[in-house]
C-alpha positions as a Markdown table, in Angstrom:
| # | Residue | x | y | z |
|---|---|---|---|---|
| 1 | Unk | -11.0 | -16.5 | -2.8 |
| 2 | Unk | -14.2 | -15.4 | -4.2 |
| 3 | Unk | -15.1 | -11.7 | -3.9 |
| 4 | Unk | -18.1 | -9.9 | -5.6 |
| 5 | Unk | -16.2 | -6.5 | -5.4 |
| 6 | Unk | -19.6 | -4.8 | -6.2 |
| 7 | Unk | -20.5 | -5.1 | -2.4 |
| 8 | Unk | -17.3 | -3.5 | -1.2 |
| 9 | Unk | -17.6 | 0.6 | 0.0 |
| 10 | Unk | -14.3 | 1.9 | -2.3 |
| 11 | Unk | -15.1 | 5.3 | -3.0 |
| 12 | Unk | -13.2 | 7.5 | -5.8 |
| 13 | Unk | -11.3 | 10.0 | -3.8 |
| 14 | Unk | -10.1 | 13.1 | -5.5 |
| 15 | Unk | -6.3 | 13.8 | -5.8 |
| 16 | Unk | -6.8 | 17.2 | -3.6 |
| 17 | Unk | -8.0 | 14.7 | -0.8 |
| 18 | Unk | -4.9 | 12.4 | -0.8 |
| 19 | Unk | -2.4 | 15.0 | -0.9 |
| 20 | Unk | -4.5 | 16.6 | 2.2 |
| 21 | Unk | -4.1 | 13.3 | 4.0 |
| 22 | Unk | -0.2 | 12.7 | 2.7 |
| 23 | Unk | 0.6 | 16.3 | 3.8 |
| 24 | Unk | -1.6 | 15.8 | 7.3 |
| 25 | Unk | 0.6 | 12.5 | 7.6 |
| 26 | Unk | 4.1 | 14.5 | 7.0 |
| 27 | Unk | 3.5 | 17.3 | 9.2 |
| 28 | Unk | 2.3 | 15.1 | 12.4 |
| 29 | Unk | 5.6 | 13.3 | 11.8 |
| 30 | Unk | 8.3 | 14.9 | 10.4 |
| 31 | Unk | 7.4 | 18.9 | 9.8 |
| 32 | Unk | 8.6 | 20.5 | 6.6 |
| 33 | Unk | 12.0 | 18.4 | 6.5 |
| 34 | Unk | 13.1 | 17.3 | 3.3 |
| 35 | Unk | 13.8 | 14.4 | 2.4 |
| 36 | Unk | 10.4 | 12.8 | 3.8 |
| 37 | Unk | 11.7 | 9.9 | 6.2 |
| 38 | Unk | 9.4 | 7.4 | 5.0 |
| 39 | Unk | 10.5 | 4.4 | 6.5 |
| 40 | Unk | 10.2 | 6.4 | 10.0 |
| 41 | Unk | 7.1 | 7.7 | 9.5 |
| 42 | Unk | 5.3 | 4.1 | 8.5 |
| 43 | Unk | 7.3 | 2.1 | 11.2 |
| 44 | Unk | 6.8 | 4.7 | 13.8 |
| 45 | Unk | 3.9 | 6.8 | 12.9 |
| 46 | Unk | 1.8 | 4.2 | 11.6 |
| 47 | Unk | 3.3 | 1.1 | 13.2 |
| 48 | Unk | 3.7 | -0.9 | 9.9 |
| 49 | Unk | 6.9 | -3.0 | 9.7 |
| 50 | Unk | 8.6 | -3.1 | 6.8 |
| 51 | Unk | 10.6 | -6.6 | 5.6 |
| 52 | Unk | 12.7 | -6.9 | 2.8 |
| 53 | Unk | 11.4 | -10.2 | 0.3 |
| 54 | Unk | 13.8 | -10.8 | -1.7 |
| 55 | Unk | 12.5 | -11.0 | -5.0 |
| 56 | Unk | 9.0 | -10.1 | -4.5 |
| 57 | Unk | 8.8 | -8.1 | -7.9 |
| 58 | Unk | 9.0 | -11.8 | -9.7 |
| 59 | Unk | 6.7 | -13.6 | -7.2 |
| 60 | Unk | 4.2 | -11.1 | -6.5 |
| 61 | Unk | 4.6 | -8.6 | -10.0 |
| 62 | Unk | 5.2 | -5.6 | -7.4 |
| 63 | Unk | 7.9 | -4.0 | -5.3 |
| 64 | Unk | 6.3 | -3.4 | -2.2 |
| 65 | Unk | 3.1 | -5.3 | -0.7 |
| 66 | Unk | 0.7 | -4.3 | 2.4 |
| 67 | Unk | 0.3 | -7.7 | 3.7 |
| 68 | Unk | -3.1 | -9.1 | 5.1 |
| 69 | Unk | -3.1 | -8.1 | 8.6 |
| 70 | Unk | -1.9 | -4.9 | 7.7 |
| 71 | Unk | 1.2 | -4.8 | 9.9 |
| 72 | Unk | 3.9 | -5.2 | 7.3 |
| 73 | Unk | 4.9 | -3.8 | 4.0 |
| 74 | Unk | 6.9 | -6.6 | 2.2 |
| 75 | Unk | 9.5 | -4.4 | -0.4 |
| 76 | Unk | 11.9 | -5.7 | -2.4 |
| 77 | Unk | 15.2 | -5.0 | -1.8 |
| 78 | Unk | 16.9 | -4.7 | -5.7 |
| 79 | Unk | 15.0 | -2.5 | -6.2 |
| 80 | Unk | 16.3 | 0.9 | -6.7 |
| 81 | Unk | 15.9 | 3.0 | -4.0 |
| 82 | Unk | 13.6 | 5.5 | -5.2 |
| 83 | Unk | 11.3 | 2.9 | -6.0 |
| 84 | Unk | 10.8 | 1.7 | -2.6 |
| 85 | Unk | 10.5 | 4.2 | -1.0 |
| 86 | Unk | 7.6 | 5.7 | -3.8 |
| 87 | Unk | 6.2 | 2.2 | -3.0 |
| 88 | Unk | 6.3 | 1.7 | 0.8 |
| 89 | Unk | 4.5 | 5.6 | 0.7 |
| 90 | Unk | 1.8 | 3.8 | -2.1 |
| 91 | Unk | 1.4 | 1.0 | 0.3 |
| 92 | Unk | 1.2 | 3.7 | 3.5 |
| 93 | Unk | -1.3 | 5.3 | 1.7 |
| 94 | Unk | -3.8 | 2.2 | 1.3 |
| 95 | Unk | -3.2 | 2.0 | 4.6 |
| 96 | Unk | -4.7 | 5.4 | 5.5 |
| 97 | Unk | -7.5 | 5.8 | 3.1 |
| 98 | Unk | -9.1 | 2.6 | 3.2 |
| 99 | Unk | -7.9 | -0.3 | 5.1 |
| 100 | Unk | -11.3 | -1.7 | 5.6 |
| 101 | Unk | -11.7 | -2.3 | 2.3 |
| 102 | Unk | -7.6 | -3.6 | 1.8 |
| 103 | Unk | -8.3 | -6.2 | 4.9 |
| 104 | Unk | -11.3 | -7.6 | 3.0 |
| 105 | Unk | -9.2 | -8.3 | -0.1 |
| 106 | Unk | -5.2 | -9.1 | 0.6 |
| 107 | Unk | -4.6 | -12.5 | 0.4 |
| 108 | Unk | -1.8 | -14.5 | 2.3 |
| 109 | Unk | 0.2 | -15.6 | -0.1 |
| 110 | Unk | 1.8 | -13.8 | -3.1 |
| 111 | Unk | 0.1 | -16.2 | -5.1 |
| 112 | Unk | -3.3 | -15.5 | -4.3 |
| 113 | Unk | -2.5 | -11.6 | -4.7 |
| 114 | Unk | -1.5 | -12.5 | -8.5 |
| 115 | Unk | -4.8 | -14.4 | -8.9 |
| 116 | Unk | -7.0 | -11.7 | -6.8 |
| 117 | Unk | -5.0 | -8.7 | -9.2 |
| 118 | Unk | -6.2 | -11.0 | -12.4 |
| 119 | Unk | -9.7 | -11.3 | -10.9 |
| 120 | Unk | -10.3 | -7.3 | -9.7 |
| 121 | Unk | -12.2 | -5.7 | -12.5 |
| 122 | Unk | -10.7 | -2.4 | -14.1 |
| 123 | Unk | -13.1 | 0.3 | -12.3 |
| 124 | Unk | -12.2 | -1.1 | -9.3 |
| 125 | Unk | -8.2 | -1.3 | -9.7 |
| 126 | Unk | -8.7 | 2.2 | -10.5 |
| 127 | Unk | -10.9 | 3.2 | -7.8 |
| 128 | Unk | -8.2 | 1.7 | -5.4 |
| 129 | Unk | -4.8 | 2.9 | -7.1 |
């Protein structure tokens, strides 16, 4: 999966921006109460799945993963619970702020997200994350 990353629209957006869209997100769905409900919020707010994978931080070096249709967000169940749900918000967040882009580049397999990670040059990763 060649990609010339170059070509693809990811612009830098500043941190005030995300936490205007996270906080947008919140309130639509769940107001001002604490703790945020983040598995509600992405399954029935954004209508992503979520699907435990068992050991997905070995085979895919993360603990949650946006997969390629963007309809899922594969977690990883041993992991400790603050960690997924930091991640399944991460992934929730790709989601919202640039799924064009994300469609362009997940691959199928976890595999092929390994070799597409190793591949992505540094100004880009960062652009993204």
């Amino acid at each position: 999966m060649g990609v010339d990353f170059s070509k693809l629209p990811l612009p830098r957006l500043p941190k005030e921006s995300i936490w205007k869209e996270a906080d947008k997100l919140r309130q639509n769905h769940r107001g001002d109460k604490i703790p945020v409900d983040v598995d509600l919020i992405v399954e029935r707010g954004l209508g992503i799945g979520m699907v435990p994978v068992a050991d997905l931080k070995q085979f895919a070096g993360t603990e949650a993963f946006l997969t390629a249709d963007l309809k899922e967000i594969d977690y990883d169940p041993s992991a400790p619970d603050v960690h997924i749900r930091f991640s399944i918000a991460h992934e929730a967040g790709h989601f919202l702020l640039h799924k064009a882009v994300i469609s362009k580049l997940r691959a199928v397999t976890f595999e092929e997200w390994k070799n597409m990670q190793a591949a992505m040059p540094s100004w880009f990763w960062g652009k993204a994350e």
